[in-house]
N, C-alpha and C positions, 0 to 999 in steps of 0.2 A: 282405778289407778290412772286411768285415761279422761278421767271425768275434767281436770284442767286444761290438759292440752288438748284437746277437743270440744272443748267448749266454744270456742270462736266458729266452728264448724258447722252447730246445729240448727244458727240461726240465718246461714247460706241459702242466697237464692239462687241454686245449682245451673241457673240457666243464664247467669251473669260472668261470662267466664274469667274478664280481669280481677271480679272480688273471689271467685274461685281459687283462681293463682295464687292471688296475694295471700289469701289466709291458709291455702294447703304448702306453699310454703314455708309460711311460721312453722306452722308442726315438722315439714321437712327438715328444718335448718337446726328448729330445735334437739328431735332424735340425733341426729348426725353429732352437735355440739357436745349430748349427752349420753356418753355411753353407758352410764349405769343405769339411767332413766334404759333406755334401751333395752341390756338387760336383762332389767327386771321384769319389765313387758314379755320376754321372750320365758323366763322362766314362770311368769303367769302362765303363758299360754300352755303350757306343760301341765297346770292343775284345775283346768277350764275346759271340760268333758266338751262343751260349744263351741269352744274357739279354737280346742285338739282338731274338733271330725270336722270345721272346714276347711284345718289348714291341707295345702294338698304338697303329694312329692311328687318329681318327674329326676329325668334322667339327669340334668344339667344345674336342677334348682331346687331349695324347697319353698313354696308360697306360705308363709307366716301368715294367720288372719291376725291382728295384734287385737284389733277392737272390733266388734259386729254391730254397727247402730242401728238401733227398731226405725230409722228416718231412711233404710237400705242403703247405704255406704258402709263400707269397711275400709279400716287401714290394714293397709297387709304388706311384710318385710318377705322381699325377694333373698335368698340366702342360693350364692350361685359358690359350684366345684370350683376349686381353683385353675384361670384360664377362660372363666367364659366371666362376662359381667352384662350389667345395665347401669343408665343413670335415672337417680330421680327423677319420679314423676308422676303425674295424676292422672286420672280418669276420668271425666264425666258421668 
């Protein structure tokens, strides 16, 4: 289900960090734009034994893994209690 909006992604030279930006922003902008794409990603992850046991829980948050790519990135949705938050954003 991640295979289109992730696609701009695989072909990333991780060590480029403006084309970094730019393209993990498309995905950014697009989950945000699309809540059902969203979702549905989220209730994958509920029937995804792989993408269940990395997603992790804590006190304040749960970390969603959405997607685990064999290239070692993951997209992963922060899901915060009401009262705490973050904004978008990536990782290297």
């Amino acid at each position: 289900m991640t295979g289109e909006l992730t696609k701009p992604l695989h072909s990333l030279n991780w060590e480029d960090t403006p084309a970094v930006e730019a393209a993990t922003s498309k995905v950014l902008t697009t989950l945000a734009d699309d809540g059902d794409l969203l979702r549905r990603l989220v209730h994958q992850v509920l029937q995804d034994e792989h993408l269940s046991r990395l997603s992790e829980h804590y006190d304040i948050l749960d970390k969603v893994i959405l997607h685990d790519d064999p290239a070692g990135w993951r997209l992963r949705l922060h899901v915060f209690l009401p009262g705490y938050y973050d904004r978008p954003h990536n990782h290297r």
